[in-house]
N, C-alpha and C positions, 0 to 999 in steps of 0.2 A: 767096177761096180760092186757095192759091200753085198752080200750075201743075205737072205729074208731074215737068214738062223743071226745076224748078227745087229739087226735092225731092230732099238729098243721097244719100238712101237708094236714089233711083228711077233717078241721073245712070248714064250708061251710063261707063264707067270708061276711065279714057283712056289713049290705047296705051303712055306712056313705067311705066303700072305694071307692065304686065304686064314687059316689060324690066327692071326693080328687083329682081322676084324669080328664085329657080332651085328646080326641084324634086330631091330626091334621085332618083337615076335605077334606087333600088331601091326604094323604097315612097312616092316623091311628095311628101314632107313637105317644104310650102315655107320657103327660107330668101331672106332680104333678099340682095340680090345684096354689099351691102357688107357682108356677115360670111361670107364664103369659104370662111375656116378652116375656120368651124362647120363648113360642107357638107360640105369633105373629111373631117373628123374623124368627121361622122355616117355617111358613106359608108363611111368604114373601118371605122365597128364592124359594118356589114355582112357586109364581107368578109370580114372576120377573126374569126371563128370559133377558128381554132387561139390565134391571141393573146387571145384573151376566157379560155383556160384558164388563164393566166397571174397573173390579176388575178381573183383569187376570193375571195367573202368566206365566209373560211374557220372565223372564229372565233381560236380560241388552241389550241397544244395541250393537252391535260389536265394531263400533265408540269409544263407552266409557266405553268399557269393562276394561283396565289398571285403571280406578277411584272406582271399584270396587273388585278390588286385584286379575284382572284375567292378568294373564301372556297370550301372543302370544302361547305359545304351549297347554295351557288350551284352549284357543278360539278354535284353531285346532281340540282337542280333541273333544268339541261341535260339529263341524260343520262333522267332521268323524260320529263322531254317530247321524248324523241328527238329531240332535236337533237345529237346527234353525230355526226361524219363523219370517214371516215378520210382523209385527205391525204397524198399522197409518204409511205406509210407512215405517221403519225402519228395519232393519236387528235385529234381536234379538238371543241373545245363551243363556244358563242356565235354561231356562225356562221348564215349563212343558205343557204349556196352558191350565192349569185347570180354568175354570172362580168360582168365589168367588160373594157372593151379598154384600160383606162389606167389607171395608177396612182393618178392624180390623180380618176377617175371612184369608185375605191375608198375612195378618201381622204372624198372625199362623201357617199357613200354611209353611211360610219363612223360620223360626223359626225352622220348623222340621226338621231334619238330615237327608233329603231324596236327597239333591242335587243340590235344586233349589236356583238360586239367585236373588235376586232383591231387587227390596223395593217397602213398600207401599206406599211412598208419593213420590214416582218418579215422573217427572214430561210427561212422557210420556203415564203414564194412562188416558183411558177416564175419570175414575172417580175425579181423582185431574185435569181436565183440566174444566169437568163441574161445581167444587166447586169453580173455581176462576172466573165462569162468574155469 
């Protein structure tokens, strides 16, 4: 019978791991000390609160929903299951209103098979409205 001392599960963990990683210094979530980025990235969507307004998945507006391959009885369907939201003034359907701190978080978001539609470089977002001033 193998010994507790030799059992990887039982090994007490040795000190250069605990060095390797970092926790976010807002909710703990450990990241490998060699992906940095990550940290600061995850750390900022903390902080930024105002920039997460920026980057929201807003859907389309109704307006110009057919430039985005929604038929009149898809729009219907939307506004039947309330999912409409009004944005910077606009009518919007598709959307989910998750706010995002990055465009590129949006972009992913898009991307998933969950339902939503838009884009991230619409021009209806705050965040593409404040990168052109």
């Amino acid at each position: 019978m193998p010994s507790a001392s030799s059992s990887p599960a039982l090994a007490p963990s040795s000190p250069s791991g605990s060095s390797s990683q970092r926790p976010c210094k807002h909710c703990n979530q450990i990241f490998p000390r060699m992906k940095g980025k990550e940290l600061e990235r995850h750390e900022d969507s903390h902080e930024g609160e105002e920039k997460a307004l920026h980057w929201v998945c807003t859907g389309v507006p109704i307006l110009r929903a057919s430039e985005y391959g929604l038929k009149d009885k898809d729009v219907q369907k939307y506004i039947t299951a309330g999912r409409v939201m009004l944005y910077e003034g606009q009518y919007m359907v598709g959307g989910c209103g998750k706010s995002l701190c990055r465009p590129d978080a949006l972009a992913r978001h898009l991307r998933k098979p969950k339902g939503c539609i838009g884009s991230h470089t619409a021009d209806w977002l705050l965040g593409n409205k404040f990168k052109k001033q």
